[in-house]
Biopython code that builds the backbone (N, CA, C, O; Angstrom):
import numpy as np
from Bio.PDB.StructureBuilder import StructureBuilder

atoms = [
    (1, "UNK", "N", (12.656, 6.944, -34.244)),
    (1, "UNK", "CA", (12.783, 5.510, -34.355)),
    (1, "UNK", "C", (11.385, 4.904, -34.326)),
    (1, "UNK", "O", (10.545, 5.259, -33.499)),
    (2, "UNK", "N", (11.082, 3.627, -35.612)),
    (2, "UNK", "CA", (9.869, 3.584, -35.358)),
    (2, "UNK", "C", (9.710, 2.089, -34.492)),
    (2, "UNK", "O", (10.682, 1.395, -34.199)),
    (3, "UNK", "N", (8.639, 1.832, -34.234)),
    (3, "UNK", "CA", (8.672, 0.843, -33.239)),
    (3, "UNK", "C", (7.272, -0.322, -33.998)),
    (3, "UNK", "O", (6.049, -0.206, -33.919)),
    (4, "UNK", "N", (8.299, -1.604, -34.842)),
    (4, "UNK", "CA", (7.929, -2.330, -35.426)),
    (4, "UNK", "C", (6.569, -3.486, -34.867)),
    (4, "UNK", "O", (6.714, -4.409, -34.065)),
    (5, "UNK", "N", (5.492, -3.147, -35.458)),
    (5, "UNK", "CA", (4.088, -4.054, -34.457)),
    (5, "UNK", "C", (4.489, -5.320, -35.791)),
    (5, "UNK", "O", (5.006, -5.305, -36.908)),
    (6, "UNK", "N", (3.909, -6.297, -34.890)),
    (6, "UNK", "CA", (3.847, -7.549, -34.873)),
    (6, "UNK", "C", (2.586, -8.274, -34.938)),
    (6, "UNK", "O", (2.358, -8.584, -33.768)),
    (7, "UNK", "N", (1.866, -8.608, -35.501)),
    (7, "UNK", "CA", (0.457, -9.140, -35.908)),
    (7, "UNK", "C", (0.734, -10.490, -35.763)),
    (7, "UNK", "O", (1.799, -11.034, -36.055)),
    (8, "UNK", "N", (-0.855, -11.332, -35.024)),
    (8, "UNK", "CA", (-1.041, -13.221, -35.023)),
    (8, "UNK", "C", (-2.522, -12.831, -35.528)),
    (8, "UNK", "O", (-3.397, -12.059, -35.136)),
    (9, "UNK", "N", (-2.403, -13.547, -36.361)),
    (9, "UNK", "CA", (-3.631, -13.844, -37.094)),
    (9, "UNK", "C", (-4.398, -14.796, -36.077)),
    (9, "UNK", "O", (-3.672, -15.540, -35.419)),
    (10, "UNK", "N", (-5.708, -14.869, -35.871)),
    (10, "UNK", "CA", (-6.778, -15.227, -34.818)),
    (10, "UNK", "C", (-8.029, -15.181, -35.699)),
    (10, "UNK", "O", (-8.769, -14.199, -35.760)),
    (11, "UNK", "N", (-8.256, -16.652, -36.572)),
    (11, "UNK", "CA", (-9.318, -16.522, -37.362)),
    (11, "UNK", "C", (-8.883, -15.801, -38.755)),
    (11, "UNK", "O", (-7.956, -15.891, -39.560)),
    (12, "UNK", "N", (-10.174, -14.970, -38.571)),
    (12, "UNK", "CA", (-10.020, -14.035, -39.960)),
    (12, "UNK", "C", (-9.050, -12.602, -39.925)),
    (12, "UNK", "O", (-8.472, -11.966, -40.807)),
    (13, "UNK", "N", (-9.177, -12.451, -38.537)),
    (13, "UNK", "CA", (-8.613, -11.543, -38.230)),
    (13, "UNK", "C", (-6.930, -11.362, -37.966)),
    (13, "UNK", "O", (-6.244, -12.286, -37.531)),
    (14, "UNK", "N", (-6.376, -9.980, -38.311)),
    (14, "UNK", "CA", (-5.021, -10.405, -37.650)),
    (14, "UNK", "C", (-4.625, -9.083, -36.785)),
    (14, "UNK", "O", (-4.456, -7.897, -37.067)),
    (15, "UNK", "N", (-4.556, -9.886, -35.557)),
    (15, "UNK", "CA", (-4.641, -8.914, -33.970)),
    (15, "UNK", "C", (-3.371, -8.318, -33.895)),
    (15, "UNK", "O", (-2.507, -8.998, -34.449)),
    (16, "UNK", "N", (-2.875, -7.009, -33.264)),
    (16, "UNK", "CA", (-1.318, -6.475, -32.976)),
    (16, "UNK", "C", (-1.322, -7.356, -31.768)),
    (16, "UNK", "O", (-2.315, -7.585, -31.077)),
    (17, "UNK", "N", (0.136, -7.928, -31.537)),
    (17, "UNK", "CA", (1.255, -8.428, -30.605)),
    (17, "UNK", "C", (1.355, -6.942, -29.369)),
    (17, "UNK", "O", (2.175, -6.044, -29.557)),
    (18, "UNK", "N", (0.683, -6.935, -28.538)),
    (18, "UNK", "CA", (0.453, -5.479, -27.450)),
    (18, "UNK", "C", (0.917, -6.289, -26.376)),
    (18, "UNK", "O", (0.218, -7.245, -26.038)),
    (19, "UNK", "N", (2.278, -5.992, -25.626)),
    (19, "UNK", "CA", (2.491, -6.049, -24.331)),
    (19, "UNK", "C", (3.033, -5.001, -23.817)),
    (19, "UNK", "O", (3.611, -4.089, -24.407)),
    (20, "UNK", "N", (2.807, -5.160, -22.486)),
    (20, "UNK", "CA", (2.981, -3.982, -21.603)),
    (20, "UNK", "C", (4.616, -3.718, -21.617)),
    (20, "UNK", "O", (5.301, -4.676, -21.973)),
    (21, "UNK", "N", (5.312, -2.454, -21.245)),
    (21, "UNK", "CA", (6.605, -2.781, -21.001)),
    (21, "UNK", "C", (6.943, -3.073, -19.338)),
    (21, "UNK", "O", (6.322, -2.716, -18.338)),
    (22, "UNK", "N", (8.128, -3.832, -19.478)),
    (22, "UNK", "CA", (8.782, -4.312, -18.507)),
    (22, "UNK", "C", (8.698, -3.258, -16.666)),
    (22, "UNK", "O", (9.167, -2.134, -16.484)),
    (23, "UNK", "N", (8.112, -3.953, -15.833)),
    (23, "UNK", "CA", (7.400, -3.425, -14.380)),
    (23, "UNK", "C", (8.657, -3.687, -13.516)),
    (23, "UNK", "O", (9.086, -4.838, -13.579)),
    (24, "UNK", "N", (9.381, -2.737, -12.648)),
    (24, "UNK", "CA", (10.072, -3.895, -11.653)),
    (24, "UNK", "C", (9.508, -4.123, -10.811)),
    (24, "UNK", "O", (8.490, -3.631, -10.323)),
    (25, "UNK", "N", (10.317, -5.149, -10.475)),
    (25, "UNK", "CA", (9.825, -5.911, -9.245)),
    (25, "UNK", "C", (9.673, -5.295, -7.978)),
    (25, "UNK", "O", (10.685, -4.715, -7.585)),
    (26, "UNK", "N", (8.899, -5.270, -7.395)),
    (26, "UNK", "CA", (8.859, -4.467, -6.601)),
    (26, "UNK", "C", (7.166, -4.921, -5.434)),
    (26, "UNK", "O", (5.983, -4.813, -5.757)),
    (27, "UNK", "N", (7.921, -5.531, -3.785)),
    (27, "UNK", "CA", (7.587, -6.415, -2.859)),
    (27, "UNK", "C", (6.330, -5.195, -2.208)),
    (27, "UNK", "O", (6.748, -4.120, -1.778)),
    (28, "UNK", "N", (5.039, -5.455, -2.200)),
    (28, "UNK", "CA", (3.942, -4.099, -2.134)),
    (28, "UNK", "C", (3.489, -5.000, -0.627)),
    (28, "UNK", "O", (3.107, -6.151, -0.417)),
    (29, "UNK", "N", (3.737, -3.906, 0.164)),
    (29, "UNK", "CA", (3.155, -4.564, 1.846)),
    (29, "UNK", "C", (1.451, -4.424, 2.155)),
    (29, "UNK", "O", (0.671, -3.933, 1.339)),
    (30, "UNK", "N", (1.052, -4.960, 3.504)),
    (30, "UNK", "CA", (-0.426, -4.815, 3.594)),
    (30, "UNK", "C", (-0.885, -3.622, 3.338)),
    (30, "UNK", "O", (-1.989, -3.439, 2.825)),
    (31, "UNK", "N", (0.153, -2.419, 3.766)),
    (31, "UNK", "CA", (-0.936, -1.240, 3.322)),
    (31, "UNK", "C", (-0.870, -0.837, 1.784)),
    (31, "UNK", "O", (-1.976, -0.420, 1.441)),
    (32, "UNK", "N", (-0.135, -0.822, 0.950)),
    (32, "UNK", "CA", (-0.559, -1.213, -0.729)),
    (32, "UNK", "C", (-1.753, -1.517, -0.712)),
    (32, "UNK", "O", (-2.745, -0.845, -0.996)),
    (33, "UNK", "N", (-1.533, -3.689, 0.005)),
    (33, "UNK", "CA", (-2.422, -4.183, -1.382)),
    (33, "UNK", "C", (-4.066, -3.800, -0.184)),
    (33, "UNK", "O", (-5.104, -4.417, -0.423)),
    (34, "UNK", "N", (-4.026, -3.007, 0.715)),
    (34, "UNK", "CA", (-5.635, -3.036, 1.222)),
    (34, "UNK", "C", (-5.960, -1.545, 0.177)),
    (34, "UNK", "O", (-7.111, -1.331, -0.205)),
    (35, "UNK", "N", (-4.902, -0.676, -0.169)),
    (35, "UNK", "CA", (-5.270, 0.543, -0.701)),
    (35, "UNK", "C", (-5.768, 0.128, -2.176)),
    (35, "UNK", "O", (-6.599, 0.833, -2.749)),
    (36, "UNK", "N", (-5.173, -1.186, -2.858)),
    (36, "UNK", "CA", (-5.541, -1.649, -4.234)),
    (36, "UNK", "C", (-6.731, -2.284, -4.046)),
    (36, "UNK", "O", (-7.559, -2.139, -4.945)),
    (37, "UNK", "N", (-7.034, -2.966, -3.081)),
    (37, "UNK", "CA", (-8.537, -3.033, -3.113)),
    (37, "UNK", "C", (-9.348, -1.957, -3.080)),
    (37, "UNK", "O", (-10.379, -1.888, -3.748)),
    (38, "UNK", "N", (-8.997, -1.188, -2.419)),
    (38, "UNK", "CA", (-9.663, 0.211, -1.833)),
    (38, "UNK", "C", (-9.651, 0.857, -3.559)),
    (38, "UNK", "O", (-10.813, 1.247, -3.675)),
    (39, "UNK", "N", (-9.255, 1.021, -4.308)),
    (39, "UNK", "CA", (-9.116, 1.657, -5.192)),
    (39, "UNK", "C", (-9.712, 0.363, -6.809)),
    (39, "UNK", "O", (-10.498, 0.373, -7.757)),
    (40, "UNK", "N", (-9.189, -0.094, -6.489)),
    (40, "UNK", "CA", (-9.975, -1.222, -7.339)),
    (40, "UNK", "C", (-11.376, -1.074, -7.279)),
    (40, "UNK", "O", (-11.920, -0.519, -8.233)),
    (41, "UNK", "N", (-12.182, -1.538, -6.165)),
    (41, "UNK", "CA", (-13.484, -1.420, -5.614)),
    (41, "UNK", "C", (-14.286, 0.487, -5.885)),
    (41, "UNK", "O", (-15.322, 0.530, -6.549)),
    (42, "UNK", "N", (-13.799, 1.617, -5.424)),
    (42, "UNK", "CA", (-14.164, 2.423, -5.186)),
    (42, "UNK", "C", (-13.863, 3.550, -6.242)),
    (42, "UNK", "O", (-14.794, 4.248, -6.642)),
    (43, "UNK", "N", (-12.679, 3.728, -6.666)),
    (43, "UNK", "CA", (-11.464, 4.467, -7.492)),
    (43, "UNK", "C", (-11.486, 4.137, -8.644)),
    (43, "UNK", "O", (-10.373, 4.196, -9.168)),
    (44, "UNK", "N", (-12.785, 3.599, -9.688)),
    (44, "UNK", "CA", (-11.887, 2.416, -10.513)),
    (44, "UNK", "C", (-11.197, 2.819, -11.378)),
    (44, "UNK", "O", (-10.269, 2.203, -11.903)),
    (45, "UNK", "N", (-11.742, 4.401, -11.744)),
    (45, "UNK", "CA", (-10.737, 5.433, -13.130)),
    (45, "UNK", "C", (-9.521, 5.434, -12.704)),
    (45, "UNK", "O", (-8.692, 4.909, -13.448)),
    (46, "UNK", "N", (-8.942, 6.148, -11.098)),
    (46, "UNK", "CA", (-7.555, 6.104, -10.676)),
    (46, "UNK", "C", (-6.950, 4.835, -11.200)),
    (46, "UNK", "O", (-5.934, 4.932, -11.887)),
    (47, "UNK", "N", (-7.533, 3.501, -10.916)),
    (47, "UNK", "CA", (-7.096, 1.974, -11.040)),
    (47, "UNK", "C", (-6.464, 2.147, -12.352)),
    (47, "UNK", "O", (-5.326, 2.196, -12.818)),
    (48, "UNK", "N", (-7.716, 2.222, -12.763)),
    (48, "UNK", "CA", (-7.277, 1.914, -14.817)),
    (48, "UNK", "C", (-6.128, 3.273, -15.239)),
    (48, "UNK", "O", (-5.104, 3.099, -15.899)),
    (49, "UNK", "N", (-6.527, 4.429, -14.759)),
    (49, "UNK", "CA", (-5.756, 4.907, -15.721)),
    (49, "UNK", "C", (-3.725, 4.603, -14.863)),
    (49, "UNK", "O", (-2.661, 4.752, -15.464)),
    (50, "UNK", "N", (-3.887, 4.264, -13.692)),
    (50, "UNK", "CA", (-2.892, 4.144, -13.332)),
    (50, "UNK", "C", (-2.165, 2.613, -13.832)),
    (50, "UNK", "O", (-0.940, 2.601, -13.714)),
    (51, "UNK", "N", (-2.711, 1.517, -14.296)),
    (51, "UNK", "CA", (-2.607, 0.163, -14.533)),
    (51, "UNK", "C", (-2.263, 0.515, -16.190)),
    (51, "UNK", "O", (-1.481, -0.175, -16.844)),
    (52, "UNK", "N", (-3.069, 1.841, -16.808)),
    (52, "UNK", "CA", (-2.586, 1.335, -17.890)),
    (52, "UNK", "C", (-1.141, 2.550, -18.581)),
    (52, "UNK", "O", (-0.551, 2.713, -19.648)),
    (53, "UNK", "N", (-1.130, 3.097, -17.324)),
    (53, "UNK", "CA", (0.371, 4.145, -17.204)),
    (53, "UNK", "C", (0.897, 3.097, -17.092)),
    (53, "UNK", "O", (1.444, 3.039, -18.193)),
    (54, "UNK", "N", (1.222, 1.989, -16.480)),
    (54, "UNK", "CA", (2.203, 1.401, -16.060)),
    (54, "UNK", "C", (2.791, 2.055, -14.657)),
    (54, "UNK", "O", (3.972, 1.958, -14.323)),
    (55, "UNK", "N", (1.752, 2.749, -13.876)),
    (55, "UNK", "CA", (2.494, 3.615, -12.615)),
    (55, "UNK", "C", (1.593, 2.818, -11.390)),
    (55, "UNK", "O", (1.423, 3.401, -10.320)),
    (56, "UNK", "N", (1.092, 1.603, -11.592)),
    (56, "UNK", "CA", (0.212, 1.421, -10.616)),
    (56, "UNK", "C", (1.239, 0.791, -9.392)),
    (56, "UNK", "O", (1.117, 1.187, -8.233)),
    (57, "UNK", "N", (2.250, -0.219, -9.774)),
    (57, "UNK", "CA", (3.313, -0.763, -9.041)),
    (57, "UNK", "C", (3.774, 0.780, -8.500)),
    (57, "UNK", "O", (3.343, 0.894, -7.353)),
    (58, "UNK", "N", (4.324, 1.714, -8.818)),
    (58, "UNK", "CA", (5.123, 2.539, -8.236)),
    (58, "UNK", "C", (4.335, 3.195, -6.988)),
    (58, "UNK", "O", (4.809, 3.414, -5.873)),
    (59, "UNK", "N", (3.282, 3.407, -7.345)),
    (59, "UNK", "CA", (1.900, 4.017, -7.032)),
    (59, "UNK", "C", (1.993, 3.704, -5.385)),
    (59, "UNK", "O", (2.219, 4.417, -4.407)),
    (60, "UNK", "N", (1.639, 1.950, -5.618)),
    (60, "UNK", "CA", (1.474, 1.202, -4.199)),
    (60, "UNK", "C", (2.533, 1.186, -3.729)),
    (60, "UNK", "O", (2.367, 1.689, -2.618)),
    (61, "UNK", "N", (4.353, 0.736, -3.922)),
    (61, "UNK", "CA", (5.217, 0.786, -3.327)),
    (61, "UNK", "C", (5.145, 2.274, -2.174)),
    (61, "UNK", "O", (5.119, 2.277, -0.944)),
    (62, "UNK", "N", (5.124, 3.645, -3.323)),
    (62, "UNK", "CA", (4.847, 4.486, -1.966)),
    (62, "UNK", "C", (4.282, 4.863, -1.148)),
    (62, "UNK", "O", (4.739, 5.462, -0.175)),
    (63, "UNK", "N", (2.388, 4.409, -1.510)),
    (63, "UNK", "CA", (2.042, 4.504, -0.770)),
    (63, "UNK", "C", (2.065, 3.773, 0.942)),
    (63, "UNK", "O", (1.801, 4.183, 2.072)),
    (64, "UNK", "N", (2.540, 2.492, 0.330)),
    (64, "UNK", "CA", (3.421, 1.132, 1.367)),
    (64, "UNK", "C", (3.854, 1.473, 2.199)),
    (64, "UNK", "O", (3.557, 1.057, 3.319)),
    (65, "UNK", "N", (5.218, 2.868, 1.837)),
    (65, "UNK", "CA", (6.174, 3.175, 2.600)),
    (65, "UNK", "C", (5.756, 3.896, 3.258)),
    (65, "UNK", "O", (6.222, 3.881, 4.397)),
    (66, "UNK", "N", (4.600, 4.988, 2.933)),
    (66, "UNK", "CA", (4.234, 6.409, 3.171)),
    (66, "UNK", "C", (3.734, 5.736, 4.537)),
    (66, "UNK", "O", (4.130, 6.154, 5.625)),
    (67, "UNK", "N", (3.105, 4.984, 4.449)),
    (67, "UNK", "CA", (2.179, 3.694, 5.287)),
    (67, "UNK", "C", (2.690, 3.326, 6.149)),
    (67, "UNK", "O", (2.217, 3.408, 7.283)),
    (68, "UNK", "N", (4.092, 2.679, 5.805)),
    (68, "UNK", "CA", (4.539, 2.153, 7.048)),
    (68, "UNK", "C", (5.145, 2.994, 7.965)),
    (68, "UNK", "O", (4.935, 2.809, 9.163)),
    (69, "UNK", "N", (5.857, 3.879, 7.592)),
    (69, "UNK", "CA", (6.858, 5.066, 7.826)),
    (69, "UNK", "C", (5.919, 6.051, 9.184)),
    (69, "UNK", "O", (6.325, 6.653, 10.178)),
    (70, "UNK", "N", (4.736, 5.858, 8.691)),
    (70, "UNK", "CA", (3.650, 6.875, 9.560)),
    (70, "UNK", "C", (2.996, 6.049, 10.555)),
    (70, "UNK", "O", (2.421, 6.535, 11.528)),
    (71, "UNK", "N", (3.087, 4.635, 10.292)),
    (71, "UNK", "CA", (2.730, 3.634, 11.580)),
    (71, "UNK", "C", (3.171, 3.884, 12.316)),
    (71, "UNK", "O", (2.610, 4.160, 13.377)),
    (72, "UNK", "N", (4.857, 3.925, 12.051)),
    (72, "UNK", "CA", (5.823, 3.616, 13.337)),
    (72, "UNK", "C", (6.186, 4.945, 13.886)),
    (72, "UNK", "O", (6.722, 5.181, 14.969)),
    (73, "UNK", "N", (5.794, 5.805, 12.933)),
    (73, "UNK", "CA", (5.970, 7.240, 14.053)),
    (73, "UNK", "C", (4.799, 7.452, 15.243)),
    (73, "UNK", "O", (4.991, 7.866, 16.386)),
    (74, "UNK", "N", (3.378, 6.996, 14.553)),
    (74, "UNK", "CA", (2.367, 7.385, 15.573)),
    (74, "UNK", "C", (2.850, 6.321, 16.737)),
    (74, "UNK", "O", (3.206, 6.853, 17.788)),
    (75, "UNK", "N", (2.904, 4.924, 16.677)),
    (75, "UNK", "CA", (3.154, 4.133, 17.626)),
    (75, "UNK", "C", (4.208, 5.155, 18.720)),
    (75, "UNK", "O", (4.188, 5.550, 19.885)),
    (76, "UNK", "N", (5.071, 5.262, 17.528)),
    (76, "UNK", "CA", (6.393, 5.727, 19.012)),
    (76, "UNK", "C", (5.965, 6.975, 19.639)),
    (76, "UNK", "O", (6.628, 7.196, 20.653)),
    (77, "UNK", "N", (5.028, 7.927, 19.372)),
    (77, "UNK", "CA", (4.588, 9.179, 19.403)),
    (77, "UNK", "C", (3.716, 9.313, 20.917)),
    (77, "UNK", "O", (3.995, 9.775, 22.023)),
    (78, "UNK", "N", (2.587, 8.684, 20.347)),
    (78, "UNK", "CA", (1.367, 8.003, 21.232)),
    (78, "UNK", "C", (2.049, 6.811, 22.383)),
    (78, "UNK", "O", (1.493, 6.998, 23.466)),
    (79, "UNK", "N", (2.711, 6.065, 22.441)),
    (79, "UNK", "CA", (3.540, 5.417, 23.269)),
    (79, "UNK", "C", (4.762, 6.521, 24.783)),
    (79, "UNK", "O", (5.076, 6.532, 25.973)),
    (80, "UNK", "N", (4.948, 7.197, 23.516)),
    (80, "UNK", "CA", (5.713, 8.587, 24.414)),
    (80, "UNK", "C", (4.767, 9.365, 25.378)),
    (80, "UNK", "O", (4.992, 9.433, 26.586)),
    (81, "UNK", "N", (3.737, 9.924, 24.797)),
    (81, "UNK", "CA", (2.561, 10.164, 25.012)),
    (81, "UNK", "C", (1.892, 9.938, 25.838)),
    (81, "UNK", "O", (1.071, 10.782, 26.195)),
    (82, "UNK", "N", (1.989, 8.663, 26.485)),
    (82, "UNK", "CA", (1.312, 7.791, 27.213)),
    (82, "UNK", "C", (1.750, 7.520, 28.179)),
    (82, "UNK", "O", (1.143, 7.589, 29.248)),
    (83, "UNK", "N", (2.816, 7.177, 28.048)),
    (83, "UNK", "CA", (4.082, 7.065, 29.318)),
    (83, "UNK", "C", (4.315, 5.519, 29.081)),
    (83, "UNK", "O", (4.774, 4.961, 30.076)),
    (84, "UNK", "N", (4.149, 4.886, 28.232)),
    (84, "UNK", "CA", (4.102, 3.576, 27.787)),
    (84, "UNK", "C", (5.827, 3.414, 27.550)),
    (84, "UNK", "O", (6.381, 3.724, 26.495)),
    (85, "UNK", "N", (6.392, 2.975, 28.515)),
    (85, "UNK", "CA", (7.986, 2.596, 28.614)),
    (85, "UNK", "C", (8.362, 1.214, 28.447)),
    (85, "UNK", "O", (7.622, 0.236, 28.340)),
    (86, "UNK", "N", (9.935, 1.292, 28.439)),
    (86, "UNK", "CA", (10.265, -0.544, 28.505)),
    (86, "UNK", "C", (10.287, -0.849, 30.072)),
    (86, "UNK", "O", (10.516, -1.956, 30.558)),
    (87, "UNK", "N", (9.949, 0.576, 30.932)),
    (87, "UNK", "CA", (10.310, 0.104, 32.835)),
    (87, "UNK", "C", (8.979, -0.346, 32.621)),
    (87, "UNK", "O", (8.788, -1.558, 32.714)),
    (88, "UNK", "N", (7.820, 0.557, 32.295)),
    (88, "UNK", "CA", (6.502, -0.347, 32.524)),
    (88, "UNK", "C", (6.616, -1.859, 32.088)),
    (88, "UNK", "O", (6.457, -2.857, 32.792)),
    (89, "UNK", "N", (6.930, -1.775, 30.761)),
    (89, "UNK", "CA", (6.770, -3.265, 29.868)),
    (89, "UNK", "C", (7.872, -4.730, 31.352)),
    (89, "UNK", "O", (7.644, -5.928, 31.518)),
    (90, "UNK", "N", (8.695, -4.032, 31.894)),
    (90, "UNK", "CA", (9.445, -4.480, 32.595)),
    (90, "UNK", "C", (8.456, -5.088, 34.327)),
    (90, "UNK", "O", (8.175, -6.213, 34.739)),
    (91, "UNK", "N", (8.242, -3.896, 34.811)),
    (91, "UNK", "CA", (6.996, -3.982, 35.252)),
    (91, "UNK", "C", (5.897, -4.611, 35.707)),
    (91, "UNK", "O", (5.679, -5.093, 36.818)),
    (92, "UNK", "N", (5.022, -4.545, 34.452)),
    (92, "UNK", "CA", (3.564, -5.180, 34.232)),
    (92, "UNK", "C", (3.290, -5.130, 32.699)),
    (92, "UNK", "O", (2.677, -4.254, 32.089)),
    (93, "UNK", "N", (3.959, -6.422, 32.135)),
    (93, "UNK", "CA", (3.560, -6.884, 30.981)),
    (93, "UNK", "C", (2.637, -6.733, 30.422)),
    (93, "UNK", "O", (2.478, -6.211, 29.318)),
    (94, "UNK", "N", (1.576, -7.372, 31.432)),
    (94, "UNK", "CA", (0.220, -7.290, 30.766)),
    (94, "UNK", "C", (-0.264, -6.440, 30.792)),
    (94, "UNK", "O", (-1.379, -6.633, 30.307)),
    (95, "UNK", "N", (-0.107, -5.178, 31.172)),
    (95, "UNK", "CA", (-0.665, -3.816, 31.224)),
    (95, "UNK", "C", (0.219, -3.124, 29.828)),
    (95, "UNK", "O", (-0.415, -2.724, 28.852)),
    (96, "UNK", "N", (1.822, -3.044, 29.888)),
    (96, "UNK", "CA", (2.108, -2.839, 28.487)),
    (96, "UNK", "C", (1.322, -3.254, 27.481)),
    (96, "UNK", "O", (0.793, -2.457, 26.706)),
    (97, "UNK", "N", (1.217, -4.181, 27.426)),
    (97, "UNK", "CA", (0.692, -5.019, 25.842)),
    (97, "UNK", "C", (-0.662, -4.553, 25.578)),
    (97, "UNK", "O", (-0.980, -4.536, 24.389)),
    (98, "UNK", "N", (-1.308, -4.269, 26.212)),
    (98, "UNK", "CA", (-2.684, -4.205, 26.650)),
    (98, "UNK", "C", (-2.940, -2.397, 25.975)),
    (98, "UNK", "O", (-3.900, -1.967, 25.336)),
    (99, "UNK", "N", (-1.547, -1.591, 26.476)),
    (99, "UNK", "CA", (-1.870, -0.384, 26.059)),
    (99, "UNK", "C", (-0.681, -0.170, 24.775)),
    (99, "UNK", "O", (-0.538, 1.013, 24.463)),
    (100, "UNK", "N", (0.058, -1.022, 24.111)),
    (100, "UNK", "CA", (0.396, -1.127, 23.253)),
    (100, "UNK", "C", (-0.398, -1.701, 21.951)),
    (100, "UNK", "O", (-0.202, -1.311, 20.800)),
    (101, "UNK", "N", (-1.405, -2.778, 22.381)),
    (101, "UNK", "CA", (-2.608, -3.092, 21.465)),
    (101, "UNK", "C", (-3.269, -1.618, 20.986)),
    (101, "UNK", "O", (-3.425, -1.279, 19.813)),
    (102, "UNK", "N", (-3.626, -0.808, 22.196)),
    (102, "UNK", "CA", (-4.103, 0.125, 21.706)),
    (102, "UNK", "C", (-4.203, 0.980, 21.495)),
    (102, "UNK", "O", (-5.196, 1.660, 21.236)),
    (103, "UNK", "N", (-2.247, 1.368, 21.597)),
    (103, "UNK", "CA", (-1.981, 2.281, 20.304)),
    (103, "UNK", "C", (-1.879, 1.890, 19.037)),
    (103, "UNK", "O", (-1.792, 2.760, 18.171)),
    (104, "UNK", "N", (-1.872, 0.888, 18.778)),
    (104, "UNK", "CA", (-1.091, 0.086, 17.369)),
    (104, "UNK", "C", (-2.573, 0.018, 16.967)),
    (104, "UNK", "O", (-2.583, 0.101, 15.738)),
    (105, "UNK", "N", (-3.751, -0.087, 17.402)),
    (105, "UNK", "CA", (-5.355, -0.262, 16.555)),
    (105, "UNK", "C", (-5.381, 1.709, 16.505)),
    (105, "UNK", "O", (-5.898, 2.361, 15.597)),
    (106, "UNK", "N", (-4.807, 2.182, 17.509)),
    (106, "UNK", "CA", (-5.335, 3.936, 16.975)),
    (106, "UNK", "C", (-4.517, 4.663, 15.975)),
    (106, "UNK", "O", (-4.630, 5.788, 15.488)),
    (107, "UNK", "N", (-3.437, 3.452, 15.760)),
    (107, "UNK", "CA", (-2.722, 4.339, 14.917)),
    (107, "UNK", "C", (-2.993, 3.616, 13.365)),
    (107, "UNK", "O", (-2.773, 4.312, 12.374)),
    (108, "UNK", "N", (-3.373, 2.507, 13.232)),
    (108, "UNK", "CA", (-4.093, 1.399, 11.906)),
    (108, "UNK", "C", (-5.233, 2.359, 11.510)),
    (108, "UNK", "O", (-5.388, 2.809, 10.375)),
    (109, "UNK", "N", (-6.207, 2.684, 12.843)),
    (109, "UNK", "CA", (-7.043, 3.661, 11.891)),
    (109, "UNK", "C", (-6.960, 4.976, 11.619)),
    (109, "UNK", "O", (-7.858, 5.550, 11.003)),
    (110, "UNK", "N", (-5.885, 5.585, 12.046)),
    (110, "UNK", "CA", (-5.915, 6.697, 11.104)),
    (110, "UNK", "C", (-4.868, 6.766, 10.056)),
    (110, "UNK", "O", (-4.695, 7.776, 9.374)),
    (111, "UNK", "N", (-4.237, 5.779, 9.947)),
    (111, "UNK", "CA", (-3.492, 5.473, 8.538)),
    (111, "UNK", "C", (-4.502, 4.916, 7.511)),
    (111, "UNK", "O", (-4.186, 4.823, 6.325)),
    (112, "UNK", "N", (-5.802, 4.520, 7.999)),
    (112, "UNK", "CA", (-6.763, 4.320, 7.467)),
    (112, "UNK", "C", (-7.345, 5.155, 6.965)),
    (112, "UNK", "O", (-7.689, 5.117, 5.783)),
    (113, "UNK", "N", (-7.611, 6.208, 7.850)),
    (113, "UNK", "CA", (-8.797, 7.666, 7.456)),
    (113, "UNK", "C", (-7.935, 8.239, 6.722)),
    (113, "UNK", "O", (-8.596, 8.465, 5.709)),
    (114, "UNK", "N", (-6.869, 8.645, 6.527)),
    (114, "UNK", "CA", (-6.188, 9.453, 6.262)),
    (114, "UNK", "C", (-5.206, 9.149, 4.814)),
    (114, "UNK", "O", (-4.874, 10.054, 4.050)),
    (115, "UNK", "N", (-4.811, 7.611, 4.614)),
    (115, "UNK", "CA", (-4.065, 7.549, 3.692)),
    (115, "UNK", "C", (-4.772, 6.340, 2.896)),
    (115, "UNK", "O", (-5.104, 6.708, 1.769)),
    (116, "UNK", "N", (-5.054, 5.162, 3.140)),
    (116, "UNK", "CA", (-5.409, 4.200, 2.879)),
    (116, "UNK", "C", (-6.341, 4.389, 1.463)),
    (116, "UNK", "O", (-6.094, 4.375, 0.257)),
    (117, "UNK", "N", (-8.298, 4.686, 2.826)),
    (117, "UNK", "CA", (-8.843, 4.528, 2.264)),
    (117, "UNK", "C", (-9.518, 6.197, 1.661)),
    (117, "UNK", "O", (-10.666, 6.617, 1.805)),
    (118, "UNK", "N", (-8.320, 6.889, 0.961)),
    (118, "UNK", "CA", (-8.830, 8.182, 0.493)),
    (118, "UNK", "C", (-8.726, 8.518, -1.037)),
    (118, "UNK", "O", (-9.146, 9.595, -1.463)),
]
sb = StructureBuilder()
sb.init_structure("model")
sb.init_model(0)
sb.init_chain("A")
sb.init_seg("    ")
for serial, (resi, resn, name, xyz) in enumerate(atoms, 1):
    if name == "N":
        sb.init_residue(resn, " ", resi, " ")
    sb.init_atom(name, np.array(xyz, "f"), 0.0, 1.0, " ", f" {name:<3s}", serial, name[0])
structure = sb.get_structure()
């Protein structure tokens, strides 16, 4: 089947009608769009040749998930780990939160080292 191009004349010239095909929709969370900078900026062949696959949306959705999916295991992991409970949180609040801040920054950066920015 052949697939009929479409020309607009622009001047002297007459340009092909080139659009991309149809992307779904698809909602890309903070760890996506910091990895599309990350890759935009650093990656730029991955960028392009993935933008002009049309695989760049799919690309970030998993990495998103891969992302989020591995947040919430280290949190609950390192929290276990720790002895970081809901009796503590019950407790001494401010001592929970305090060592819940900092699992949730140890576990941001190595979703960082490790998936983000690689």
């Amino acid at each position: 089947m052949a697939t009929k191009i479409t020309y607009t004349q622009q001047g002297d010239y007459l340009l092909p009608d080139l659009k991309l095909p149809e992307q779904p929709t698809v909602k890309i969370g903070i760890w996506g769009k910091r990895h599309l900078k990350y890759i935009e900026h650093y990656r730029p062949i991955l960028y392009t040749n993935l933008l002009t696959s049309c695989k760049l949306t799919a690309y970030l959705a998993d990495i998103d998930a891969q992302a989020e999916d591995m947040f919430f295991r280290l949190v609950n992991q390192l929290a276990k780990q720790e002895g970081v409970t809901e009796k503590l949180k019950a407790d001494n609040q401010i001592l929970w939160v305090r060592k819940m801040d900092n699992i949730r920054n140890r576990a941001t950066e190595i979703i960082n080292d490790e998936l983000i920015y690689t």
